[in-house]
C-alpha positions in Angstrom: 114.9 110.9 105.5 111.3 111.4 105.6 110.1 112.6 109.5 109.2 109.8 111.8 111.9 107.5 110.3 113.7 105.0 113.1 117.0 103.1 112.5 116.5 99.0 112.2 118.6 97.8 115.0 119.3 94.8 112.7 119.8 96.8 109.4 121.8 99.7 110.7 121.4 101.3 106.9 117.6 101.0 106.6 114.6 103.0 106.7 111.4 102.3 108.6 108.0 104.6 107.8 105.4 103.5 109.9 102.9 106.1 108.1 102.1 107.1 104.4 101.6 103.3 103.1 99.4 102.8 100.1 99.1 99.6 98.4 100.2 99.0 94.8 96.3 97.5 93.3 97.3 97.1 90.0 99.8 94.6 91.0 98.5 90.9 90.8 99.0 90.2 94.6 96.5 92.8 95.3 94.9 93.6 92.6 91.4 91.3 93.7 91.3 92.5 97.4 88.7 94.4 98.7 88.9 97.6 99.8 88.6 96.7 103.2 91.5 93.7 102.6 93.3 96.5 101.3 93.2 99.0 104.5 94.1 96.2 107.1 97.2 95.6 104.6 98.0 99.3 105.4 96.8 99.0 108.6 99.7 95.8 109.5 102.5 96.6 106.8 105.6 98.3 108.1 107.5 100.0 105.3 111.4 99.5 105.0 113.5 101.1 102.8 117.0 99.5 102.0 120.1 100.2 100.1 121.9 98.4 97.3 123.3 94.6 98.3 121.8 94.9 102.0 121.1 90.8 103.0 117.4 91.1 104.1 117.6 87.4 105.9 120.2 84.7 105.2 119.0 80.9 104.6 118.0 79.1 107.7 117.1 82.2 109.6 113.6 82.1 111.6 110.9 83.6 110.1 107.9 85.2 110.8 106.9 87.5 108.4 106.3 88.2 104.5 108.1 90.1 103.0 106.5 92.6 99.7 109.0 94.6 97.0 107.3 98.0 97.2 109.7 99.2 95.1 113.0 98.1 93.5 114.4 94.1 93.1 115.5 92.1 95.3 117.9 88.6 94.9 117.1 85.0 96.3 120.3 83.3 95.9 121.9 79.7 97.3 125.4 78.8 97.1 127.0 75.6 95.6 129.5 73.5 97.2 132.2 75.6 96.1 131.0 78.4 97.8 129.8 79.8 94.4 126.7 82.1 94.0 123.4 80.7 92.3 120.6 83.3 91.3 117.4 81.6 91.8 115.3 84.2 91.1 114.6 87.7 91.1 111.9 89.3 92.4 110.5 92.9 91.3 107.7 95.4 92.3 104.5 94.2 93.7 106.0 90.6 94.0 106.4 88.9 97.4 109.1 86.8 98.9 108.9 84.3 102.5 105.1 82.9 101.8 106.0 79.7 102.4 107.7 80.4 105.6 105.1 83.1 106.5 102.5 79.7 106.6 104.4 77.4 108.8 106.9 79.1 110.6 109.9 77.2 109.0 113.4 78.3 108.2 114.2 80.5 105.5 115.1 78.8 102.3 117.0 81.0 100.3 119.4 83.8 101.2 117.3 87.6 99.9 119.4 90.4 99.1 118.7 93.6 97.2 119.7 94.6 93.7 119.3 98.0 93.9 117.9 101.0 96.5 114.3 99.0 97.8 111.4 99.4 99.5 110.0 96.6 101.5 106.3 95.7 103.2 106.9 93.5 106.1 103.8 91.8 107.3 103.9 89.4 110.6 102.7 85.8 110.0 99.7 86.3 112.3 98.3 89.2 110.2 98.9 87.4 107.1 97.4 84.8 108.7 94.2 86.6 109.4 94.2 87.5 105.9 94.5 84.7 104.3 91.9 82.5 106.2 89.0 85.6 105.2 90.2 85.8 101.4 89.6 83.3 99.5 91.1 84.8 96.5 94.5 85.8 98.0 94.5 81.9 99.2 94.3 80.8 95.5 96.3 83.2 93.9 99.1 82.6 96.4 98.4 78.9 95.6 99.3 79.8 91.7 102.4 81.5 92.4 103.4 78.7 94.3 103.2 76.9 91.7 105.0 78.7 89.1 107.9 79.0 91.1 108.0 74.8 91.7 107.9 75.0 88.3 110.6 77.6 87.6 112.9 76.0 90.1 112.2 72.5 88.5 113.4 74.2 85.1 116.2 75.9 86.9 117.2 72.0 87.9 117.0 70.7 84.4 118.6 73.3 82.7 121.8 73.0 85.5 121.7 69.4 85.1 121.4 68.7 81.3 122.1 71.8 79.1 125.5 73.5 78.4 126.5 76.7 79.2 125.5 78.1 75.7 122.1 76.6 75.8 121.4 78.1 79.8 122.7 81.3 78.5 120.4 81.8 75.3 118.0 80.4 77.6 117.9 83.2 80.3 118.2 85.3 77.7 115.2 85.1 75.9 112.8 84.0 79.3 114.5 87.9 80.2 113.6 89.5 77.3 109.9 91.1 75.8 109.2 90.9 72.1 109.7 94.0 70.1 108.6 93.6 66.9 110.6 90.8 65.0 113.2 91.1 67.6 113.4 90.7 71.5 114.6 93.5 73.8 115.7 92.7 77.5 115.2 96.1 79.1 117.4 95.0 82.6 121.0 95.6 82.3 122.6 92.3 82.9 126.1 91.7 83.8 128.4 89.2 82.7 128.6 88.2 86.6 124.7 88.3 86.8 124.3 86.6 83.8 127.2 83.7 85.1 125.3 83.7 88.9 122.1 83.1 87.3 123.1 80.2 85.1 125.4 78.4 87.3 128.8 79.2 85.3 131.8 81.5 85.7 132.0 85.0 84.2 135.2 84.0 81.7 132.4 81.5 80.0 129.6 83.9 79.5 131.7 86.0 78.5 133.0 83.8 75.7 129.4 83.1 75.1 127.8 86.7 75.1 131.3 86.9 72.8 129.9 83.9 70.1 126.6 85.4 70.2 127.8 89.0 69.5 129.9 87.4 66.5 127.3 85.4 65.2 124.5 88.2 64.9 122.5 86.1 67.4 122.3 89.5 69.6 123.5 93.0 69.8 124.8 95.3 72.6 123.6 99.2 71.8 124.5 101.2 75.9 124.3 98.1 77.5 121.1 97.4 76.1 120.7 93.6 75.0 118.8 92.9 71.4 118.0 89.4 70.6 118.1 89.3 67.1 116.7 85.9 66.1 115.4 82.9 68.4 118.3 81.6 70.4 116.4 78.2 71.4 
């Protein structure tokens, strides 16, 4: 623990460092800041270090501030009406969760918990406010992100609604993976149960899936590594 560090009263396992911040510039979100944008950042931020599967904020909880992976991923998730888990997204280094909320105070919409050891930037909604209203550029870029994740849920909504198991499975698959020559490579480690959260399904059917795939040469499985070996949609 480094010297200075305080206990959260709310996350007894966390770590807060109040000092030592330094932006990550050649991440999108603040890659177009001035250097003076950058330092009030540094200035505001408070650091939090978390463990693995720590809840960050639950859906419907108030909010007041945004929330920046520093380092490690981090979870948004819902649950269906059988209590199930649904993986709406996941959110890595230099990406930001609770914008909306951070702009008009409302409740949170999705539940945010921690894939592995993270590092958080918390930033009140009155010093993101600041921000935003003296940077136009931050305005519009947040505007774009917006955007793209209306547009990933709406995708989400379709694929849940009118595409088999199979089909939302080779789906994820290749939006996970990067191209490596004339084959795709997803360099996460995916789970059966993080693969079945993310698509809406239960483990036993991407299993069965992963299973066809495998058979078929569709994709191979070299230390937990996934290849796609040809297009799967």
């Amino acid at each position: 623990m480094d010297e200075g560090a305080v206990c959260d009263p709310r996350h007894r396992n966390s770590v807060i460092y109040a000092r030592g911040i330094h932006m990550p510039g050649e991440t999108p979100f603040f890659s177009r800041l001035d250097d003076v944008t950058i330092r009030f950042f540094e200035e505001v931020a408070v650091r939090k270090r978390f463990p693995k599967n720590t809840v960050l904020f639950s859906k419907g909880d108030e909010s007041d501030s945004l929330y920046i992976v520093y380092r490690g991923k981090v979870k948004a998730i819902v649950h269906d009406e059988q209590g199930r888990e649904v993986v709406l997204a996941v959110i890595g280094p230099g990406e930001y969760i609770g914008e909306m909320a951070a702009i008009d105070g409302a409740p949170r919409s999705a539940t945010i918990v921690t894939k592995e050891p993270t590092e958080i930037l918390i930033i009140h909604r009155e010093a993101f406010g600041k921000i935003l209203s003296s940077n136009a550029n931050m305005m519009f870029d947040l505007l774009k992100v917006l955007l793209e994740r209306f547009r990933k849920a709406d995708e989400k909504i379709e694929s849940l609604a009118f595409m088999n198991v199979y089909s939302r499975v080779a789906n994820l698959l290749m939006q996970s993976a990067e191209p490596q020559g004339e084959k795709w490579v997803i360099r996460e480690t995916l789970t059966h149960q993080e693969i079945a959260d993310m698509v809406g399904s239960s483990r036993e059917t991407v299993s069965r899936t992963i299973g066809a795939l495998l058979d078929s040469g569709s994709i191979s499985i070299e230390k937990k590594q996934i290849t796609i070996n040809r297009k799967l949609i």
